[in-house]
N, C-alpha and C positions, 0 to 999 in steps of 0.2 A: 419266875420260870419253874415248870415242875422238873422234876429228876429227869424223865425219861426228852425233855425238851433242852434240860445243859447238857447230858451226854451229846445230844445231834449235835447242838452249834459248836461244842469242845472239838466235835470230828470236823467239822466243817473249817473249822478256823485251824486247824491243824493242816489242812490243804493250803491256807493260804502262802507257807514259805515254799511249799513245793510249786504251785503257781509262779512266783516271783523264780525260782530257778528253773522253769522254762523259757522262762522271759528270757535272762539271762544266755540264753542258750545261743541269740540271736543280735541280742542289742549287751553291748560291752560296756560296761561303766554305766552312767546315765542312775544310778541304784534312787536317788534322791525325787528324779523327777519320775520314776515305776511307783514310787511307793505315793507320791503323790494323784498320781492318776488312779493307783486302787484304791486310795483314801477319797478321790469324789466319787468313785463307784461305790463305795460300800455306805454314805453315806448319801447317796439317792440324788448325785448333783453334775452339773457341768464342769469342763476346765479348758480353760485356752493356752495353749502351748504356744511359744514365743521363742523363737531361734532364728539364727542365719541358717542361709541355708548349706545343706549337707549337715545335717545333726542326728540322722536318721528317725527325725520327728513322724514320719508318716509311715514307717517300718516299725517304730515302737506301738503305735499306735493297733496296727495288723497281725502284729506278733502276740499282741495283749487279748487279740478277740479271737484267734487261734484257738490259743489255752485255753479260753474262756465255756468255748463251745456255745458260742452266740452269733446269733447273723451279724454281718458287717455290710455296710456297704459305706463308698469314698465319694463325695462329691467335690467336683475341680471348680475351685470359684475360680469365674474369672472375670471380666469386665462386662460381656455379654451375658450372663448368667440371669434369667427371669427368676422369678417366684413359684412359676409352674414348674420349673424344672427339680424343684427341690421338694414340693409338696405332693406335686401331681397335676393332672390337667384330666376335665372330663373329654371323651372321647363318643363320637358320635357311631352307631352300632346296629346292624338290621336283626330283625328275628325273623328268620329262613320259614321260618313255620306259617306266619301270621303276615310277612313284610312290612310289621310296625318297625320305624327305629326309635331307637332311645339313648337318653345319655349314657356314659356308665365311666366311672371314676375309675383314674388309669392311677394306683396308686406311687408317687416320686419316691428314691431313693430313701427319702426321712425315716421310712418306716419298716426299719431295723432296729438292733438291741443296741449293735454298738454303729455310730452315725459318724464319720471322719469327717468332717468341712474344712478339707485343705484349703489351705494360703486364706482364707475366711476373709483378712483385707485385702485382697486382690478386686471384691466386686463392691458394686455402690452400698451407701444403705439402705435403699428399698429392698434388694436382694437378701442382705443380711439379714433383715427385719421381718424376713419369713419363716425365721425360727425362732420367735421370740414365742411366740403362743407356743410350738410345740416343746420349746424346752420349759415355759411355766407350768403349762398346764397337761403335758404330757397327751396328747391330742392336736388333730384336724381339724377346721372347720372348712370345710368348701361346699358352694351352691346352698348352702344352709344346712348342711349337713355336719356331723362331726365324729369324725374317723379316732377309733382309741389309737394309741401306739405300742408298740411291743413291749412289755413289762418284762426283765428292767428295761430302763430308756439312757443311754448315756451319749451326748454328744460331745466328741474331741475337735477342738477347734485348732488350726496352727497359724501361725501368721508368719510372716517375717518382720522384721523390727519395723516401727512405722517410718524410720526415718530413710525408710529406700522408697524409690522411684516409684509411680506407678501404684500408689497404695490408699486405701481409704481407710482413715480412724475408725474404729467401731463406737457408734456411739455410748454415750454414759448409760442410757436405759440396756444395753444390749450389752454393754461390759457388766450390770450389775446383775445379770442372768448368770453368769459363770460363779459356779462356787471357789475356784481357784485359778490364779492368773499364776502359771508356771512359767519361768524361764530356765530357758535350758544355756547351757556351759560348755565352750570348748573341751574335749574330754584331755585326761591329764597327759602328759607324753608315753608313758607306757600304756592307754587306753590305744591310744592313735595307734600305735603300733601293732597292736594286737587288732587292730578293728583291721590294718592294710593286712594283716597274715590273712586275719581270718576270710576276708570280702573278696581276695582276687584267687581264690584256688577256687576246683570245684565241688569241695565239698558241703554239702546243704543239709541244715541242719531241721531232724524231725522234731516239730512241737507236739507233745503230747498232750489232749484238752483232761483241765486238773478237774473243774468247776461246770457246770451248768445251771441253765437260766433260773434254773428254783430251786439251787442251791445260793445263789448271788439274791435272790428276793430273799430269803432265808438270815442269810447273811447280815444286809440291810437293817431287818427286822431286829435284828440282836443286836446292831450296833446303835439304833433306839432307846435299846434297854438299859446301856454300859453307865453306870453311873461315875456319875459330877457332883462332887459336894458344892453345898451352897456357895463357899469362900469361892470357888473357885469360877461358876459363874457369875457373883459379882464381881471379883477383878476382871472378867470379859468386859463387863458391861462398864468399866470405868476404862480401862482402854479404850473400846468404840468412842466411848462419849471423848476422852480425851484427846481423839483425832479429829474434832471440830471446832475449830478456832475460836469462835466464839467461848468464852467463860471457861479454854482447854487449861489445866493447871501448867501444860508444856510451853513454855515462852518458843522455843524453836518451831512447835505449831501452829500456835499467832501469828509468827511470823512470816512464816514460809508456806503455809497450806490458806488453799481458797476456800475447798468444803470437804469436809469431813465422811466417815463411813456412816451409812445408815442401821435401822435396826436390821434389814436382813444382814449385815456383816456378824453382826452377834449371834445369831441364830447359824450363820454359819461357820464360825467359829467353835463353837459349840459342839456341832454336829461333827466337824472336821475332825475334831479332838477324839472324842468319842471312836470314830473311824479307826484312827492312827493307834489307837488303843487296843482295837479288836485284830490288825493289820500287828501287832504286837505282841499277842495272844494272851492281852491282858484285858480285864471285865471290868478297870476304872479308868478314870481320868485321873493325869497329873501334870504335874504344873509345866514339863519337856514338854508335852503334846501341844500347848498351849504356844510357848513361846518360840517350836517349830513351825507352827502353821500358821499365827499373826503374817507371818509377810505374803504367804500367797495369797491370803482369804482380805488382805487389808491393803495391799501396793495397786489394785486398781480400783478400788472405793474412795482413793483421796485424791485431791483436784490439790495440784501447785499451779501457785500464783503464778505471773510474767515475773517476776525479780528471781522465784525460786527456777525457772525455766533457766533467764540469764546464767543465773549461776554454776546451773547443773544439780542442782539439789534434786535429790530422788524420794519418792514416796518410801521407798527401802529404809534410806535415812532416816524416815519421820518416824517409820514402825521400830529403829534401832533406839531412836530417842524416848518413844512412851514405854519401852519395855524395861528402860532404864530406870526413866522418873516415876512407874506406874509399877509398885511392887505386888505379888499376892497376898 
């Protein structure tokens, strides 16, 4: 980077604690899973949020694009929910002049910067499965056409735990689009407390926007740059590989996992790190960033067996196991 290119990102990344304390202004506690959702933003990725509900998961999410000074929009999955509703549908249209009519592409809700897919298992997977293309490849395609999307592109997904009523799993190709699977935490007894002062009076609080859209592309681009020593993305790469049963040095992996993370988990671990770095206001990687972000970037890339299900064994587990046996 030249001189007059680290002063920008040094200004830019110097917004981002002021950023995080607008957040704050609105969402109470919760500090682990803000800093996780600006770490798949600053690193160019998805994240699915996973809470009961009342967590104020779709309020963080609003409050986050506030600041941000980026378009939003919320889409309500719900059981009836098509594919057109979420991409678009083309629309049939006269020309007053000539009385030809013609298609013309009604563009859906997708095509915003920051994209909400509330309760996301509330609808089948055909429905889901309409934003598999636009969160890979950041684009449309409909009638053979193919529509860009707003750069940046970030999609927040929430779901509720799968094991309530009424829900569809997301599948593994569609879990493996997310760069981060977040779950969120009952907040602590003084969070609770301060959330009932703060939520039943009438006072509303102004978010001021910290960031805009090309300084967040800006951003991205530097966190690209944050260097990783070599040691350190091969202990990635010996992690990843050690969450697949086969030939894993972990016996508790053998035993209890069915399949393992692939190589995008490395790639996104990497980049995660990187993120958390710049979200830090620091220009490398170290070994914390690494062993904070394994469980979100790794608890939905690994498959437990029926025995580890019986048991209640959790993918969390497995990532507490290889961080143990899998040193840098």
């Amino acid at each position: 980077m030249e001189k007059l290119e680290l002063s920008h990102y040094k200004e830019l990344v110097a917004k981002l604690p002021l950023l995080k304390k607008e957040i704050a202004k609105v969402i109470v506690g919760q500090q682990e899973a803000i800093d996780e959702i600006l770490i798949s933003l600053l690193a160019s990725g998805h994240c699915l949020l996973e809470g009961v509900p009342g967590l104020a998961k779709t309020l963080m999410v609003k409050t986050m694009s506030e600041a941000l000074h980026m378009s939003f929009k919320r889409i309500q999955f719900t059981p009836d929910l098509m594919p057109g509703d979420i991409v678009g549908t083309e629309i049939l249209e006269e020309d007053h002049e000539t009385g030809k009519k013609f298609f013309k592409f009604n563009r859906g809700p997708v095509f915003a910067n920051v994209v909400l897919a509330d309760e996301i298992n509330r609808t089948p997977p055909k429905t889901q499965a309409a934003l598999l293309e636009a969160m890979q490849e950041k684009s449309v395609t409909y009638g053979g056409t193919n529509y860009e999307l707003p750069n940046p592109f970030l999609i927040i997904a929430t779901q509720n735990p799968i094991e309530q009523a009424g829900t569809y799993p997301l599948p593994e190709a569609q879990l493996d689009r997310f760069l981060l699977y977040i779950k969120l935490n009952y907040p602590s007894e003084q969070e609770e407390l301060d959330v009932l002062k703060a939520t039943t009076g009438s006072f509303k609080a102004n978010i001021d926007r910290v960031l805009a859209d090309s300084e967040i592309v800006d951003l991205q681009r530097l966190t690209r740059q944050v260097h990783i020593s070599d040691d350190l993305i091969q202990w990635i790469n010996k992690l990843v590989r050690a969450s697949r049963p086969e030939g894993s040095p972990s016996e508790f992996v053998r035993e209890w996992c069915d399949w393992g993370a692939g190589p995008r988990a490395g790639q996104a671990l990497v980049l995660c790190a990187k993120a958390r770095a710049v979200l830090s206001e620091r220009f490398a990687v170290i070994p914390e960033d690494i062993q904070t972000l394994a469980y979100p970037v790794l608890r939905h890339r690994i498959a437990m067996n029926f025995r580890a299900e019986a048991e209640n064994i959790t993918t969390d587990q497995v990532i507490h196991q290889l961080l143990q046996k899998i040193k840098p």
